[in-house]
Steps between C-alpha positions, in 0.01 A plus 500: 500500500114626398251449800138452508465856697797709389292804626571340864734418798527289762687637797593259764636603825781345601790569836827371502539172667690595766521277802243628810371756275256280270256226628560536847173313595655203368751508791556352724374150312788631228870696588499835314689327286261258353196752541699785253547170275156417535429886357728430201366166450126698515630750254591271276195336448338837500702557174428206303165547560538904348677327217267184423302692265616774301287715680616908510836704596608323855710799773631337816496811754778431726539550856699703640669528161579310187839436629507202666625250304200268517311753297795470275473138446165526456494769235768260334281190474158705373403771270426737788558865583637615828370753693516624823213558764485852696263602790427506878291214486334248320216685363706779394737301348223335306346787365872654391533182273141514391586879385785436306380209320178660409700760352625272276261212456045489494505255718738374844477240673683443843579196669721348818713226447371183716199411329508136439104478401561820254468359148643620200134501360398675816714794331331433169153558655638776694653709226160415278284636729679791525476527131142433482439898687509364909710751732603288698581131550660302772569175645392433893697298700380224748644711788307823434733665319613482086692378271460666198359865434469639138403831389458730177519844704679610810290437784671673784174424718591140533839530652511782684493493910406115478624270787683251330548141644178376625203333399300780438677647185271363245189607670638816505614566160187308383298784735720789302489367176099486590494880597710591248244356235793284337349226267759189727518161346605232736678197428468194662667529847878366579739372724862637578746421732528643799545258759638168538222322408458669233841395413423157562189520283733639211776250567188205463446618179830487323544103581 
């Protein structure tokens, strides 16, 4: 199927739901049960948002592997490509995908999956701006963190020895990106879902 930017990918990160291994912070409102159904529920809606436009080239990087058999439903149900994530840690697992894909593609961008506020024209603007020469774009999140980071180099700088977790990621990489004289384009900030409320929130809005 052509796509507006066939000279791009999204990359969304993505672990298996496994129960007490994804969206613990839901529990103990939710079993594990119903939080690792929550994920694939998240996932999902993650996808059909990817797919609402015909937008670029779409990987799911899998975690630990592509093996589970969630990953294999959902590479059954969308035009996807299944990859698998390596690195110690978050950051360096980022910057492996960014590498690869911008070995292939001008322009990556790389997203979680449990972004309800994350529209599909948010990845229009995202990928345009890219486009348009910035070196950088990204998405904050409400809690500090992001969303969404795009790039049309390998930026190492950004992910590298970074405390993940905490509310202090986007100042930081917004700091790096600064002393690392990267042109960054911000979106408008999101919301994920990370804790119950957040759940309840995202729940509210599919009534």
């Amino acid at each position: 199927m052509p796509t507006l930017y066939p000279d791009s990918v999204l990359l969304i990160f993505c672990k298996a739901p496994i129960p007490g291994q994804v969206k613990t912070r839901l529990q103990p409102a939710l079993s594990a049960e119903q939080a690792a159904a929550a994920h694939r529920q998240l996932t999902y809606m993650t996808l059909d948002r990817a797919f609402q436009q015909p937008l670029c080239e779409v990987e799911l990087h899998c975690a630990p592997d592509a093996g589970h058999s969630f990953f294999q439903d959902c590479a059954w149900r969308y035009p996807l490509t299944l990859k698998g994530q390596s690195g110690a840690d978050l950051g360096e697992r980022m910057h492996h995908a960014f590498a690869d894909a911008l070995s292939r593609y001008r322009h990556a961008l790389l997203m979680g999956c449990d972004c309800p506020s994350l529209s599909s024209d948010d990845l229009l603007r995202a990928l345009a701006v890219l486009r348009e020469g910035h070196d950088a774009v990204i998405a904050p999140a409400d809690d500090g963190g992001y969303v969404l980071i795009g790039l049309n180099k390998t930026q190492p700088g950004l992910f590298s020895d970074m405390s993940w977790g905490h509310d202090e990621v986007m100042a930081a990489t917004r700091s790096r990106a600064n002393e690392m004289g990267l042109n960054l384009y911000e979106l408008d900030s999101q919301w994920d879902v990370d804790t119950y409320s957040d759940w309840l929130r995202y729940s509210a809005n599919q009534e």
